[in-house]
N, C-alpha and C positions, 0 to 999 in steps of 0.2 A: 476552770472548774471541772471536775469529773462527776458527769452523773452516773450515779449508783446503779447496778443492774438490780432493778425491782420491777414487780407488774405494773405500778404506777408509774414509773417514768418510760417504761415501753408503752402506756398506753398515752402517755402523753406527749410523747412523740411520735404514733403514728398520725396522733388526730392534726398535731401539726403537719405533717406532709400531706394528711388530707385533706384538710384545710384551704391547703394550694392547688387542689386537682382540679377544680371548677374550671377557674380559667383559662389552666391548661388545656383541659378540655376539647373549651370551642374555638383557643387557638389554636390546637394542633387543627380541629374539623374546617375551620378557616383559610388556612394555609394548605392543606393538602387538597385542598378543590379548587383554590386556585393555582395552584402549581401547575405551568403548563399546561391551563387552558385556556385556549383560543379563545371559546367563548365569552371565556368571562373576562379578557384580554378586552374585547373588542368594545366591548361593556363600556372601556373610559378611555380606551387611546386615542391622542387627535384630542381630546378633551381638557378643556381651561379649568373646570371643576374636576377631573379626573385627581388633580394633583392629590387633593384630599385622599383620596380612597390608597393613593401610592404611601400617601403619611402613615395613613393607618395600618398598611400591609407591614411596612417597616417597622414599624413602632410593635405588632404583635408580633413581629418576629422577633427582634431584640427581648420582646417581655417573654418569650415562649423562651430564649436561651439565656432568661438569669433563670427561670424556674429549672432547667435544668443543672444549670452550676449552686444551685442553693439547696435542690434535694441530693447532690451528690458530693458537699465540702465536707472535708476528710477530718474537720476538726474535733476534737473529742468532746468540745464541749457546745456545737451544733448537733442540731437535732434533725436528722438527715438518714437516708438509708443507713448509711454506714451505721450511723449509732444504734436505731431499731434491731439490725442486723447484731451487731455485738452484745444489747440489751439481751436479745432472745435466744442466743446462744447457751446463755447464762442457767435461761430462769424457762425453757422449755416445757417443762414439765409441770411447772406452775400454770403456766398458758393453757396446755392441754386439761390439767385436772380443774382449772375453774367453769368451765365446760360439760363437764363430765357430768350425769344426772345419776349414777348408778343403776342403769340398765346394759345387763355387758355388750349386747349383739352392738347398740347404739356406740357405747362407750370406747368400743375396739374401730369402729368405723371411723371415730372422731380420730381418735390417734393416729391411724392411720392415714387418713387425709391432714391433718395438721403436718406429723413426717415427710409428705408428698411435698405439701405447700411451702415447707423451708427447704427442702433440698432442689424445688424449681427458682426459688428465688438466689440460693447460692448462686446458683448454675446460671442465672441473670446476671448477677452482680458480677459474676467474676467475667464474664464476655465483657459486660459497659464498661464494669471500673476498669480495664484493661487497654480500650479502644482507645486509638487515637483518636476518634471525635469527641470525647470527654477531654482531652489534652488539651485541644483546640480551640475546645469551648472555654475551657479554664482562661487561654490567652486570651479572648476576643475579650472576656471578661476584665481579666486584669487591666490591657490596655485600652480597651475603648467605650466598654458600658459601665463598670462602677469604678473604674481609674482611668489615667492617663499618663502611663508609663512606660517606658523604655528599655524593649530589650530586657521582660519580667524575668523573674524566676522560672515561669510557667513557662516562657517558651525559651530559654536555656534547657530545660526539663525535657521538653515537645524534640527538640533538636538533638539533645545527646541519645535519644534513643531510636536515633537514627528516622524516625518518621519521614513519608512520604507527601506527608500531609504541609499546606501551607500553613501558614501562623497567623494569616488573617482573616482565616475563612473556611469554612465546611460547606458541601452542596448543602440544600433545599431539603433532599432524600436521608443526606447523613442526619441532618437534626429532627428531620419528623421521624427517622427510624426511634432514634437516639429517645426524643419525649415518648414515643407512646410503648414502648419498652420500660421506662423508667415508670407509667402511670401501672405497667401493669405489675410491677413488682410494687408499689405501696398497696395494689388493690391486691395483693395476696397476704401483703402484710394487715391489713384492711380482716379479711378470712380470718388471718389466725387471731386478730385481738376481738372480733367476735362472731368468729363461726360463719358468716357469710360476707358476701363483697360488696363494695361501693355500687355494683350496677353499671361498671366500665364499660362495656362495650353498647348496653342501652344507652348510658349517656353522650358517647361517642358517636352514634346513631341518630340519636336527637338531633344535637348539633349538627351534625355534616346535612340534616333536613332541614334545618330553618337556615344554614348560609343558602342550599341549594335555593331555596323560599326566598331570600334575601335577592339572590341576583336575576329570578326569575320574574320578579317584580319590578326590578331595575329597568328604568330602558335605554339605550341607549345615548351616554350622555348629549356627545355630539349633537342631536338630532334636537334637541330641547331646551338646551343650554342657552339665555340669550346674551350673553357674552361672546363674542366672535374676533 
C-alpha cells in the first residue's frame, strides 16, 4: 500500500511513532543507570530473587531494540521515520503554513525554525540510517526476537558491507546511543506537526528519577531474602 504524501497521513504517522515514545522512554532511563553500575549491581547479586530483576533487565532491553527496528523499517507502507521523513518532504509548506497566524515578524520565525528542525533531522537520519548498529539491530531482529532464522537477508546485507560489527549483538552504549537519538528525531518531527515538542528531555529526566527512586528504596536482596 502507498501512503499519499498529505498532512493527514504525516500527522498520523508521527502520532504513531509517538505513541511508542513512552516506553521507550523509561527503558532507555532504565537501562542507562543500570549500565555499569556497581551499585545497582550489588542490589541483586548473590541473590535467589535477584533472578527476577535479571528477567526484567533483558526483557527491556529486547523491547527497547524492536522499538528501534520498528521506528526505523524501511517499508513504504510502515509508518516509521523514513515514511514521516518522505511525507514532509513533499508537503513542507503545507506543514509551515497551517501554523502560520498572519503576523510577519511571528510567521518568518516559524519558517525558519520549522527549516532548522528538518534539516537537523535529515542530518540525524542520514548518520543512524547509515550505522552499522541499525544493521545489527535489523539481524538480532530477524533472527532472534520477531524470527528464527538463518543466515538472514539482514546479515548477508550487515557482512557485504564489509562491517566490523558482530551479527549477534551490539554493546549496551551502541543501542542506548542508537534509542535516544531515534526519540529525539520523532520529538522534532513531534515540533514541526505542532509547533512545539513531546517534552523529551523532561520526560527522560523524570524517568532516570523514579528508576534512581526505584533502587534507592531497594535494599539489598541478599540480606532479606528468606530463601537461602
Amino acid at each position: 500500500m502507498n501512503i499519499p504524501s498529505t498532512v493527514e497521513e504525516f500527522d498520523k504517522t508521527v502520532s504513531k511513532l509517538e505513541r511508542q515514545c513512552g516506553f521507550a522512554i523509561r527503558s532507555l532511563a532504565f537501562l542507562t543507570d543500570l549500565s555499569d553500575n556497581d551499585l545497582r549491581w550489588d542490589k541483586y547479586r548473590d541473590s535467589y530473587s535477584g533472578h527476577v530483576l535479571e528477567l526484567a533487565r533483558i526483557s527491556i532491553e529486547q523491547s527497547l531494540m524492536l522499538f528501534c527496528n520498528r521506528v526505523w523499517d524501511h517499508r513504504r507502507d510502515v509508518r516509521s521515520i523514513h515514511m514521516a521523513m518522505r511525507i514532509s518532504e513533499s508537503i513542507m509548506e503545507e506543514l509551515i503554513s497551517r501554523q502560520e497566524t498572519g503576523q510577519p515578524d511571528h510567521d518568518k520565525v516559524l519558517r525558519k525554525n520549522s527549516q532548522l528542525n528538518l534539516a537537523e533531522i535529515k542530518k540525524k537520519v542520514k548518520v543512524l540510517g547509515d550505522s552499522d548498529t541499525r544493521k545489527v539491530l535489523r539481524v538480532i531482529r530477524s533472527e532472534n526476537l520477531a524470527h528464527s532464522i538463518d543466515d538472514s537477508k539482514d546479515r548477508q546485507n550487515l557482512y557485504s558491507s564489509r562491517s566490523e560489527y558482530e551479527g549477534h549483538g551490539v554493546t549496551g552504549n551502541d543501542l542506548f546511543h542508537f534509542a535516544e537519538v531515534s526519540l529525539e528525531i520523532i520529538n522534532l518531527l513531534v515540533r514541526i506537526r505542532d509547533g512545539s515538542d513531546m517534552l523529551l528531555r523532561e520526560r527522560l529526566n523524570t524517568a532516570r528519577n523514579q528508576t534512581q527512586e526505584f533502587w534507592n528504596c531497594m535494599p539489598i536482596l541478599r540480606n532479606v531474602e528468606s530463601f537461602k
